[in-house]
N, C-alpha and C positions, 0 to 999 in steps of 0.2 A: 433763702437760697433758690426757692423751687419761680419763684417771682424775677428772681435776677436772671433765669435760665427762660424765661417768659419772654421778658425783654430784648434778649438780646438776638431768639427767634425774630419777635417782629422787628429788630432791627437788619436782619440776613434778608429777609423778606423784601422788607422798603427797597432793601439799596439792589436786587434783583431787580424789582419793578423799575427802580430810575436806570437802572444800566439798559434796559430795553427801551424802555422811553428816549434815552439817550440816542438810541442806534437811528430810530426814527429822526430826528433832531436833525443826526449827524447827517443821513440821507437827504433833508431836507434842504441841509447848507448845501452838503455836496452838489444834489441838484441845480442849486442857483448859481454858483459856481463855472458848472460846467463839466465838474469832476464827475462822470458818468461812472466811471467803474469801482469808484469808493461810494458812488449814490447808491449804485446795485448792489455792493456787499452788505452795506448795512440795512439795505430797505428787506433784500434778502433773508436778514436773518430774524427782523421783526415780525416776518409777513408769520414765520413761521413760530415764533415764540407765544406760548400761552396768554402771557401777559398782554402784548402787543397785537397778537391776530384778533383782535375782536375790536378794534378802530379802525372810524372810518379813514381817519387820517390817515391810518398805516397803506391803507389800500390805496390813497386818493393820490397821495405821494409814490405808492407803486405805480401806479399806470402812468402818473407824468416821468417819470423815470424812463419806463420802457419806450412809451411814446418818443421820447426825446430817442431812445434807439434806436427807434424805425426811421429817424429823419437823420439820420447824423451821417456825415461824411467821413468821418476817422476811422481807420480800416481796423484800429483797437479795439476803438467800442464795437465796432459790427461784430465783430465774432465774441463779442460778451452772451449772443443769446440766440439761439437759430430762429425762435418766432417769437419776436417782443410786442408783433402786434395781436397776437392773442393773447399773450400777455397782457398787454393794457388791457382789452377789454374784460377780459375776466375782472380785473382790478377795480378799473372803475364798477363793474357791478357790483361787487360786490359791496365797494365805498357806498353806491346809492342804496344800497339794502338795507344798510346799518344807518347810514345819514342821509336821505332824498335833498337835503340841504347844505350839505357840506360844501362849503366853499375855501381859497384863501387869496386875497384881492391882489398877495405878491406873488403869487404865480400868473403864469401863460402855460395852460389853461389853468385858470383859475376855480375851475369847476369841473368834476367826472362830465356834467353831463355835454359842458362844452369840449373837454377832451375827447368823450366819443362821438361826437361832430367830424371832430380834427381828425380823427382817427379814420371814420368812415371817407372822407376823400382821402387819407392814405391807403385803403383797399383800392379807392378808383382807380388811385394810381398805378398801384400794386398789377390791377389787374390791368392795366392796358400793358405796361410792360410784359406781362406771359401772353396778351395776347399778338402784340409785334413779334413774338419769340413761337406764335402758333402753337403755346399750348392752350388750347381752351380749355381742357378742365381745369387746370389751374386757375384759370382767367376767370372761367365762369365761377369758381368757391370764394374768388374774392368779389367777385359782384355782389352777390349773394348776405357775404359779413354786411357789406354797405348798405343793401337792402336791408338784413335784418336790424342794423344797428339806427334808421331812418324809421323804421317800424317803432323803437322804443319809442319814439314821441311822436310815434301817429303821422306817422309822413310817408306818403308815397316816392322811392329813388327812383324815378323814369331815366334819370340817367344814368345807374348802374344796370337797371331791367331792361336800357334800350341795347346795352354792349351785351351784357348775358343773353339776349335775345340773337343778337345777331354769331356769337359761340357759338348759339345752340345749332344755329342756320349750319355754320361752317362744320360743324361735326355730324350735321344730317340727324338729327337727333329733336324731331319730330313735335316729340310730344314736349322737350322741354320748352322748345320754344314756342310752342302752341299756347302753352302759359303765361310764358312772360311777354308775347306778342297779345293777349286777349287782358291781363292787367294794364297795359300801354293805353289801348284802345280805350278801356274803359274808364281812363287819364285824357283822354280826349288830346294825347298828342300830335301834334301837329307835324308829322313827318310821313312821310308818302309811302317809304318802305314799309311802315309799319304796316298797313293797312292791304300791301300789293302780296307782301309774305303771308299773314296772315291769311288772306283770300285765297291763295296758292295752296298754302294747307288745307283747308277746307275744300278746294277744290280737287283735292287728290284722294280726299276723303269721298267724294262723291255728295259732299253738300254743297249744291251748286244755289242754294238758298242762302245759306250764310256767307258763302264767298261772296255773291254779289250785294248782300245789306253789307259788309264789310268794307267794299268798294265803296258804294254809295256813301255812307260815312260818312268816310277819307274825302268825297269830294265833296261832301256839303259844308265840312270845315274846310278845307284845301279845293277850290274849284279851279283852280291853274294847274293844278299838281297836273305832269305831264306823265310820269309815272302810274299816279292813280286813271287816267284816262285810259293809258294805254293797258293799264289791266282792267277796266271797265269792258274798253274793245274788246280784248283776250274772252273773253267770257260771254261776249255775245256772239263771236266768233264759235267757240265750243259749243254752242246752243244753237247754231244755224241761224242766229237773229243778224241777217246778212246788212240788212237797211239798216237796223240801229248801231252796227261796228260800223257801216261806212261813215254815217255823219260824224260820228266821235274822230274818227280817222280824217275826216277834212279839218277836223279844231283841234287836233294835233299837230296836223302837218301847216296849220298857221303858226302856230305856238313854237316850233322847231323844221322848218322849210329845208332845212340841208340835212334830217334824220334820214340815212337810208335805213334802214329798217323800217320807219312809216312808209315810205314810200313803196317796197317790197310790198308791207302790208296791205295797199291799196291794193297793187298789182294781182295778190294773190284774191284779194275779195273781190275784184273786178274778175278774174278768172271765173269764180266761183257763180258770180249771175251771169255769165257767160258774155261779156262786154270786153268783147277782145282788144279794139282802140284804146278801152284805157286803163287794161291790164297792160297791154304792149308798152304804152308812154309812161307807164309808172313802174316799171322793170327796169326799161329802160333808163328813168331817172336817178333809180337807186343805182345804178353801174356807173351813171355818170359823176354822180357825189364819191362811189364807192367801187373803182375800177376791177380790186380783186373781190368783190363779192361773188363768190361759186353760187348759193342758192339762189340768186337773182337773175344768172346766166342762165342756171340747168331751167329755172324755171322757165324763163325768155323761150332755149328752144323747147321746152312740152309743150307751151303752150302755141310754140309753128306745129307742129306733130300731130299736136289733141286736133288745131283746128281744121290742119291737110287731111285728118281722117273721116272729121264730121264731112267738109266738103268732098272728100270722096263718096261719104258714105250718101249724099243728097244725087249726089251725079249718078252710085249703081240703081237708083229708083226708078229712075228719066226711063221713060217707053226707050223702046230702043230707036226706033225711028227721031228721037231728036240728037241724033249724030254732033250736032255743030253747040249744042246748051253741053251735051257731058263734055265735048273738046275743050269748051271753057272754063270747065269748071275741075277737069285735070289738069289745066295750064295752072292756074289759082293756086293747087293743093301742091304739085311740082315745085309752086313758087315758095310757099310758104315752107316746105320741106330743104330747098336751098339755103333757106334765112336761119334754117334749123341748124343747119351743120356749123357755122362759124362760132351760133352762141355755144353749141355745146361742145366744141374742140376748146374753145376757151376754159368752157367748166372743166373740160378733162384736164387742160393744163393749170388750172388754180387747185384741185384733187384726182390727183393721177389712180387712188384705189377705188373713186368709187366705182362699183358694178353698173348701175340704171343707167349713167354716161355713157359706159364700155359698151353694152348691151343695143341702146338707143343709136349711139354711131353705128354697131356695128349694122343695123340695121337700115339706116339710113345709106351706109357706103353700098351694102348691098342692092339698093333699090339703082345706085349707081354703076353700079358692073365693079366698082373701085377694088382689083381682089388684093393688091398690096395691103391699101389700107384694113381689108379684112384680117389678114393674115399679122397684124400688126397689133391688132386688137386681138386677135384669138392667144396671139403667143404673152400680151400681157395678161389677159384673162386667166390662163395657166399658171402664171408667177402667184396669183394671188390664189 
């Protein structure tokens, strides 16, 4: 008796084990199928059954499940699972843990480890989507799965770490992207921002050593890069190395001849070694590419202003007895103070608040007796 009561245990037992085997089975059809939400119920209830949790299949068959839910267009299945794509990956790990081998050659993916491949460009995706939608944390946690899940087989994601990099940029968030901008680099990728941000951070830092090996880099792989040049310039500009931003500044302005902003550029470095001729024709060229350019204006007239003052300032030296050399050289500083006014009523009309404009006219109208125009300036002066 106690034999026949033996028996019929281990037979309650078996048909336990094959009803969970089953479920697996069943999910497995279902999945090929297409039956997504009878794949789920029963891959569901193996995942968690004693019997069945301890295969790789049960897991391997979970993540193509889920997987298949992160891609699926039927608005049924979508709300089968609020994140099926951590789902998968948890699944496939766990399939690799118990089987690094597990395959089945009738599935797509036929393998976890080809599934979390597949899986990892659906984070890419995932995350350009919240990033069109401007949420970058979201954006940047899905770069992140892709990087990390790229990492499982020793692979650098320069394309998930290039968009995480540039998150970081958009949320001002420094140090993250100081990370994944110094991993890029050290990928030796070949894109320009990488290289111009990077140095930009570094140089806010106050290492004006690493910004510019960072630069230099970028141009020894990339020597057209226009971007990297003109942060090359930037930085010798910051340094007062006035000759080496100007030449870079003339192989820029071959490279892109309709940039105004190169051309500013020039204007404002030719200001700076005090070469008024062709700080004037390079202001000047930047307004004519770039009509509403204000800084190119305001600068146009300081730099009549700066230089009516220098040449006043050479004329109060003159003995007094050279009467007719200072006459000359008041007519000169008069003239260039007239050239002054039209660029900078321009500047006022492309930025009606700035002050140095308001201020600069109003001193200039004064030197003309002009009291409307004082009075015009004083009473906008007040609004602000």
């Amino acid at each position: 008796m106690k034999k026949l009561v033996l028996a019929v245990s281990v037979i309650l037992i078996s048909a336990a084990v094959f009803s969970q085997n089953a479920k697996v089975v069943s999910a497995y059809n279902y999945l090929r199928n297409g039956q997504l939400d009878k794949a789920k119920q029963n891959i569901d209830e193996a995942c968690v059954h004693e019997q069945t949790m301890g295969q790789a299949k049960t897991w391997f068959y979970c993540g193509n499940i889920y997987l298949s839910l992160t891609g699926t267009d039927n608005e049924k299945y979508k709300a089968l699972s609020e994140n099926p794509m951590q789902v998968a990956y948890d699944a496939y790990q766990k399939a690799l843990k118990i089987d690094p081998e597990i395959q089945n050659e009738s599935l797509m993916p036929y393998s976890p480890k080809v599934g979390l491949l597949i899986l990892g460009e659906q984070y890419i995706n995932k995350g350009a989507d919240f990033y069109q939608q401007q949420n970058f944390t979201e954006a940047i946690s899905m770069f992140e799965m892709s990087r990390k899940i790229s990492g499982i087989f020793s692979q650098k994601d320069t394309i998930a770490t290039y968009y995480a990099a540039i998150c970081a940029i958009q949320m001002q968030d420094n140090a993250k992207a100081k990370s994944y901008l110094e991993d890029l680099t050290k990928a030796n990728i070949k894109q320009g921002l990488v290289y111009t941000q990077l140095a930009t951070i570094y140089k806010n830092e106050g290492d004006s050593v690493k910004a510019m090996n960072t630069i230099l880099k970028g141009r020894k792989l990339m020597p057209n890069d226009l971007n990297l040049i003109i942060g090359e310039i930037n930085i010798y500009l910051s340094q007062g190395k006035f000759t080496e931003a100007q030449d870079l500044l003339n192989l820029a302005v071959e490279k892109d001849p309709n940039n105004p902003s190169l051309h500013f550029a020039i204007g404002a470095n030719m200001d700076e070694f005090g070469n008024f001729e062709q700080a004037e024709k390079s202001y000047n060229k930047a307004i004519e590419i770039k009509p509403d350019y204000f800084d190119a204006y305001y600068n146009l007239g300081a730099l009549y202003v700066n230089t009516a003052a220098k040449v006043m300032e050479d004329a109060n030296k003159l003995p007094i007895t050279e009467t007719q050399k200072y006459d000359e050289l008041k007519t000169k500083a008069d003239g260039l103070l007239d050239k002054a006014i039209p660029a900078l009523e321009k500047a006022r009309e492309l930025n009606q608040k700035d002050k140095n404009t308001l201020y600069t006219l109003k001193q200039l109208y004064a030197r003309k007796g002009n009291l409307d125009k004082i009075k015009e300036i004083d009473d906008i002066l007040k609004g602000l």
